[in-house]
MARPAVEX-202387 format. One line per 2 residues: their letters; for each residue x, y, z of C-alpha. Coordinates in pm, 1 decimal, always signed. Layout:
N
a = X Y Z; ... $
***
This chain:
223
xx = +1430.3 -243.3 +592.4; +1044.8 -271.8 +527.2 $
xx = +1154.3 -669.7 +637.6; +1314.0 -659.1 +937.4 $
xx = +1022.7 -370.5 +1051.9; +677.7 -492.6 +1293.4 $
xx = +436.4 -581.8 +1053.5; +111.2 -451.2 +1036.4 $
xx = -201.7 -537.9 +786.1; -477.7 -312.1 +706.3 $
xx = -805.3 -490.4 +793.7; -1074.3 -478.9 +475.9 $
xx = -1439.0 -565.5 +554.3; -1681.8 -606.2 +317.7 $
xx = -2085.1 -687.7 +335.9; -2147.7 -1014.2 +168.3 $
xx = -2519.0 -1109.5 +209.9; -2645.9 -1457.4 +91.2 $
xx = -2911.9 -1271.9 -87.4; -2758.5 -1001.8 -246.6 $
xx = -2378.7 -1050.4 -262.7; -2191.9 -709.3 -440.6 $
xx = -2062.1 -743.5 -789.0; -1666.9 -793.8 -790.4 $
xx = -1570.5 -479.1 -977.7; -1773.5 -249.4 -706.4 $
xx = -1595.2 -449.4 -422.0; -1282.3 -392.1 -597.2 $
xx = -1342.5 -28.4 -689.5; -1493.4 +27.5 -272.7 $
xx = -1208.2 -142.4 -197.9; -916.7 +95.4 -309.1 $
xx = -1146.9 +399.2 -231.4; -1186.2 +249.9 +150.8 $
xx = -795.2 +275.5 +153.8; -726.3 +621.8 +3.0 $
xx = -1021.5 +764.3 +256.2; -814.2 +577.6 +561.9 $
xx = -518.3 +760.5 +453.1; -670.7 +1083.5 +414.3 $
xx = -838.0 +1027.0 +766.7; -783.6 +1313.5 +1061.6 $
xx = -760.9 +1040.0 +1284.2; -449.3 +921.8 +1063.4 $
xx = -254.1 +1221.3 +1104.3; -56.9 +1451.7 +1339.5 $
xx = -164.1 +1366.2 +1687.5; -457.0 +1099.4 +1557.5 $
xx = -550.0 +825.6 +1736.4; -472.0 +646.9 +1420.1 $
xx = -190.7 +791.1 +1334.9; +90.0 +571.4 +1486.2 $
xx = -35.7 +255.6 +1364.0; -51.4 +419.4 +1030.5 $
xx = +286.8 +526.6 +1035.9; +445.4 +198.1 +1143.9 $
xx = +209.8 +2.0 +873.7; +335.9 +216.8 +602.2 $
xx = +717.7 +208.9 +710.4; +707.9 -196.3 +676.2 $
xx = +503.4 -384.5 +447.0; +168.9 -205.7 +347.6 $
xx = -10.7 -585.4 +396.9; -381.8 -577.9 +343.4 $
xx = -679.6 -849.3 +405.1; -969.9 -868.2 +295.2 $
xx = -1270.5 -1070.3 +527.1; -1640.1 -1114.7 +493.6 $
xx = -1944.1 -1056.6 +689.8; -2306.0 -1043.7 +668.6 $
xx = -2538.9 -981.6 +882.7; -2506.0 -979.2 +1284.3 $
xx = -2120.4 -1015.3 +1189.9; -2142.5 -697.4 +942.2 $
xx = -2334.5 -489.5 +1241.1; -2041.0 -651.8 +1493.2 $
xx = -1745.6 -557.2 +1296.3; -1915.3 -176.3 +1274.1 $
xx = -1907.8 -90.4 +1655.1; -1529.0 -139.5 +1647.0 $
xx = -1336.7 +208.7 +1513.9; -1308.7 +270.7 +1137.2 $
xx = -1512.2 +366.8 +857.3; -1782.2 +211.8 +615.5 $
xx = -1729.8 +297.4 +245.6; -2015.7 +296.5 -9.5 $
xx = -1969.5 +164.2 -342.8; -2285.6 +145.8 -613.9 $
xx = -2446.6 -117.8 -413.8; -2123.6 -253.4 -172.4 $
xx = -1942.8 -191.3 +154.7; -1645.0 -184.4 +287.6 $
xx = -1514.5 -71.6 +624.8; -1139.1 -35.2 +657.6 $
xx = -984.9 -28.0 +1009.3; -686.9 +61.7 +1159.9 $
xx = -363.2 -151.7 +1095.3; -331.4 -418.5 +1353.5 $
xx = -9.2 -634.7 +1434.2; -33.5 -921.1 +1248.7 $
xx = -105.0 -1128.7 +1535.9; -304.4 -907.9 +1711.2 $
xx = -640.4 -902.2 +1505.1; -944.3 -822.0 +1705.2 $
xx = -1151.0 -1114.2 +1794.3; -1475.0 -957.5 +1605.1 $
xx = -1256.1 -945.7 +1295.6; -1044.8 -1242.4 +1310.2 $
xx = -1354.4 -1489.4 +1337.5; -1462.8 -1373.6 +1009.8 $
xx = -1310.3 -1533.7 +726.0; -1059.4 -1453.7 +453.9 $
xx = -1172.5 -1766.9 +212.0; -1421.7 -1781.6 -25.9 $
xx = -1469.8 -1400.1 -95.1; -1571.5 -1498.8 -458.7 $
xx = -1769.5 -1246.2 -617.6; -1842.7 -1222.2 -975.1 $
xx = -1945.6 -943.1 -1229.3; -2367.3 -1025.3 -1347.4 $
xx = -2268.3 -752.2 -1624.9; -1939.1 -657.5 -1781.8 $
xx = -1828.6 -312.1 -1653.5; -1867.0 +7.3 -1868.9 $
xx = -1648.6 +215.1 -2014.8; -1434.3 +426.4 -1789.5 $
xx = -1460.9 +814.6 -1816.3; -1207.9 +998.7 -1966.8 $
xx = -989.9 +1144.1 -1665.7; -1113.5 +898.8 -1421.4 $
xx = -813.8 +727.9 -1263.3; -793.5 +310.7 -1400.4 $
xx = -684.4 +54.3 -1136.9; -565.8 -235.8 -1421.7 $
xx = -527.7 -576.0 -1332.8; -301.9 -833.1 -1459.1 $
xx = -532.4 -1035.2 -1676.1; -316.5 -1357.5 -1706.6 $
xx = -340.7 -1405.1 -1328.9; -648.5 -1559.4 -1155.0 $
xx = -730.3 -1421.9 -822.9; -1038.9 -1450.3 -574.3 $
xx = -1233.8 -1137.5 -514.2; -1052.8 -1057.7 -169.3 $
xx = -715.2 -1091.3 -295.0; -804.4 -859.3 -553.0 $
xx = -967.2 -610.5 -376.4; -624.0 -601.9 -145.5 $
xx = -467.5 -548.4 -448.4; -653.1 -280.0 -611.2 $
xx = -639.3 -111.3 -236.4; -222.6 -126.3 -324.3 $
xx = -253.5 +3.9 -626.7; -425.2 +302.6 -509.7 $
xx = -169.9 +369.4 -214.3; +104.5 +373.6 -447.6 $
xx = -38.1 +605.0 -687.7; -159.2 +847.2 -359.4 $
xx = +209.1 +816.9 -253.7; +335.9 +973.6 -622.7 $
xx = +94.6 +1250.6 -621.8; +172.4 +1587.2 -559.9 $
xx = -22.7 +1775.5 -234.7; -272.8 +1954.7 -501.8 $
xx = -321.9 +1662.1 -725.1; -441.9 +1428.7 -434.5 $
xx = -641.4 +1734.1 -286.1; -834.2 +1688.5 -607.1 $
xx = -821.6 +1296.0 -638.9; -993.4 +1416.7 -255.5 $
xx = -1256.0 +1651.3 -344.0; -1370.2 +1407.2 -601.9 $
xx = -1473.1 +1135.6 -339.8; -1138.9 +948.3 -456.0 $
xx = -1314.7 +850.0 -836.8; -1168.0 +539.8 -994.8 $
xx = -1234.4 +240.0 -1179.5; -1103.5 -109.4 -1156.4 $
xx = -1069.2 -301.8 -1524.3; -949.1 -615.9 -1635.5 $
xx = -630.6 -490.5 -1882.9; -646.8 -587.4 -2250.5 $
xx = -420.5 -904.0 -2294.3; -198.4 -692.3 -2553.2 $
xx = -172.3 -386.2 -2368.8; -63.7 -495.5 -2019.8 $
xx = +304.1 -549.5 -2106.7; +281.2 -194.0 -2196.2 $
xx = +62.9 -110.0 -1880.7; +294.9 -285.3 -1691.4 $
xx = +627.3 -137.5 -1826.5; +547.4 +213.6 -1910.7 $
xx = +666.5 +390.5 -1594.8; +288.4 +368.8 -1376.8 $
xx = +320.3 +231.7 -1025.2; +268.9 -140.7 -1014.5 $
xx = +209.4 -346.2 -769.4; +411.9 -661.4 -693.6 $
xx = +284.8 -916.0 -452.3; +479.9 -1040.7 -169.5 $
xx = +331.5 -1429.1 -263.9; +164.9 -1514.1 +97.0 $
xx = -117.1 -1618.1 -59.3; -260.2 -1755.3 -412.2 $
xx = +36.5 -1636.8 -630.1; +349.5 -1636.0 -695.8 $
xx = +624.6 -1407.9 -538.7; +740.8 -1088.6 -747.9 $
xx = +395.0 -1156.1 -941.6; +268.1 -770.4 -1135.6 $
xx = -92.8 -791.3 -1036.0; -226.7 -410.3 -1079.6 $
xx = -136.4 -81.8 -1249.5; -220.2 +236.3 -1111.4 $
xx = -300.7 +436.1 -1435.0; -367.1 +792.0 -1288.8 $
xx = -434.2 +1106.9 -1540.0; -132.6 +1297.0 -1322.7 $
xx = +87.5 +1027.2 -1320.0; +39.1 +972.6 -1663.0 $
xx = +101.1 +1293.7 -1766.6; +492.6 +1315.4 -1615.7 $
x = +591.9 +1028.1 -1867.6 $
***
């Protein structure tokens, strides 16, 4: 039982300078991506140094949190192993999964509150055949829980692909968007067959709560 397994969380970093904090839909969108290219990771395979802690994360609870740095914390939390992920003008590094107890000190001196980000400019329209991460627009999250959950939302829809339709999700540098859903459409989002996500409740909502759709062209397509 996923339960009664270790736990393990994926630690998310992302660069949050005073100056120039990211807009939330590119944290959200680097986010997910930052996931998917930790999966897809040599290191998370096989033999990998990676690989057991992988393995174990995604046999219990696939737990993610997101923290915040900026500068001398940002460089810090890059000399320990992972990898940075570049959004349109944000980053994320991902990083191993750790026991949830057994952060690294550079990493669990950063902090997990107020990771508010907002959007200057309402996002564009998504391109046809691009892969839609769709949150649940009655619920009111902070920019870190979201990003966790668009990062779920992904790993589910990774999981239901077949080995050529994620080499090709791959070869595209893992393209997505993340979008508010339509009020009127997300009972149909939500109930049409798409992987959903459904938070655990640790934190800001409630247990069994729908929070993102993974709306993937291939999926899609098998309904």
């Amino acid at each position: 039982m996923r339960d009664e397994a270790p736990q393990f969380v994926l630690p998310l970093v992302v660069r949050i300078e005073k100056a120039e904090p990211p807009a939330r839909t590119d944290a959200l969108e680097t986010a997910a991506r930052a996931v998917l290219v930790l999966l897809t990771d040599e290191r998370s395979h096989g033999e990998g140094e990676w690989a057991e802690a992988v393995r174990d994360w995604q046999d219990a609870r696939i737990r993610k949190v997101v923290r915040r740095a900026r500068g001398a914390e940002w460089r810090k939390a890059g000399t320990l192993p992972g990898v940075t992920v570049e959004g349109s003008a944000c980053e994320v590094r991902v990083f191993p999964p750790v026991p949830l107890d057994g952060w690294p000190k550079e990493l669990a001196k950063l902090q997990v509150s107020g990771t508010d980000l907002d959007d200057p400019e309402p996002a564009g329209p998504v391109e046809p055949g691009i892969p839609v991460l769709w949150l649940n627009p009655e619920l009111d999250m902070s920019a870190g829980k979201a990003m966790a959950q668009a990062g779920h939302a992904a790993q589910l829809a990774w999981w239901e692909l077949t080995a050529a339709e994620r080499a090709l999700w791959r070869a595209s540098g893992f393209r997505l968007a993340a979008r508010t859903a339509p009020r009127e459409r997300w009972a149909e989002l939500a109930g049409g067959g798409l992987p959903v996500v459904r938070d655990a409740g640790f934190t800001e909502i409630a247990p069994g709560s729908c929070t993102v759709v993974a709306d993937h062209p291939a999926l899609r397509a098998r309904l």
